[in-house]
C-alpha positions in Angstrom: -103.5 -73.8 -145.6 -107.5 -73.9 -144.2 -106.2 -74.6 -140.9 -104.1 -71.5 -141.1 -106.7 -69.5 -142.0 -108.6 -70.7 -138.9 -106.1 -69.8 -136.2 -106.1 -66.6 -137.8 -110.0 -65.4 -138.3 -109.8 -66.9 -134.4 -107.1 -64.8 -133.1 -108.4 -61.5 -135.4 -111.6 -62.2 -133.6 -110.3 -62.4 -129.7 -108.3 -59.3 -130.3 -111.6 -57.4 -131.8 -113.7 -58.5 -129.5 -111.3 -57.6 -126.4 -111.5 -54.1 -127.7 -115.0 -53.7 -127.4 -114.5 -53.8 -123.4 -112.5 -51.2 -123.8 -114.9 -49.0 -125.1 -116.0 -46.3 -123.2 -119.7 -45.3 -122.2 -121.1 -43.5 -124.5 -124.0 -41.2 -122.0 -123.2 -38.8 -119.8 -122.3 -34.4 -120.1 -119.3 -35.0 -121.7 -120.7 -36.8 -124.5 -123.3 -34.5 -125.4 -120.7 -31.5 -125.2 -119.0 -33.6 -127.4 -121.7 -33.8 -130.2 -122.9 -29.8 -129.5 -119.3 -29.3 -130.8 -119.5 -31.2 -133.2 -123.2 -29.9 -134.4 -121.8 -26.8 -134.1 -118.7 -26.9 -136.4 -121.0 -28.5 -138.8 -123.2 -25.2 -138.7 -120.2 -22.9 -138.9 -119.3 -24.4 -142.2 -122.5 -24.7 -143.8 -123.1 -20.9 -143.1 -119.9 -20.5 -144.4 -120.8 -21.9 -147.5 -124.0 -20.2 -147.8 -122.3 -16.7 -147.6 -119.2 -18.0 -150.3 -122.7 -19.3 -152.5 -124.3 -16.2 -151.6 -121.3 -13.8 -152.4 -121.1 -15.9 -156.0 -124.4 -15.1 -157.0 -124.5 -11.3 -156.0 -121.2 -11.4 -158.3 -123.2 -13.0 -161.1 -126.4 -10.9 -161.1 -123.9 -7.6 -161.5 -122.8 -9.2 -164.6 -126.2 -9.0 -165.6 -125.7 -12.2 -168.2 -129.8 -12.3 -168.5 
């Protein structure tokens, strides 16, 4: 069974680590348009939820629960 095991966690580990040369490089213009994108969605939705918090608590104070 051990041996098994062995041969396995071996083969799991050549396959992993032949990935890793796959990778590509992570510098360059396309990689930071890549995270400004992604930065930027990011902002989009957290002024989105600022004006759906915003829009709750106008809502609230007309109620005027004081």
């Amino acid at each position: 069974m051990l041996p098994r095991l062995v041969l396995r966690m071996r083969k799991a580990v050549r396959r992993l680590s032949r990935q890793d040369e796959d990778l590509p490089d992570f510098s360059g213009a396309e990689n930071e348009a890549r995270w400004q994108a992604m930065l930027s969605e990011l902002e989009a939705r957290d002024r989105a939820a600022e004006r759906r918090l915003a829009a709750a608590e106008r809502a609230l104070n007309r109620l005027g629960l004081n």
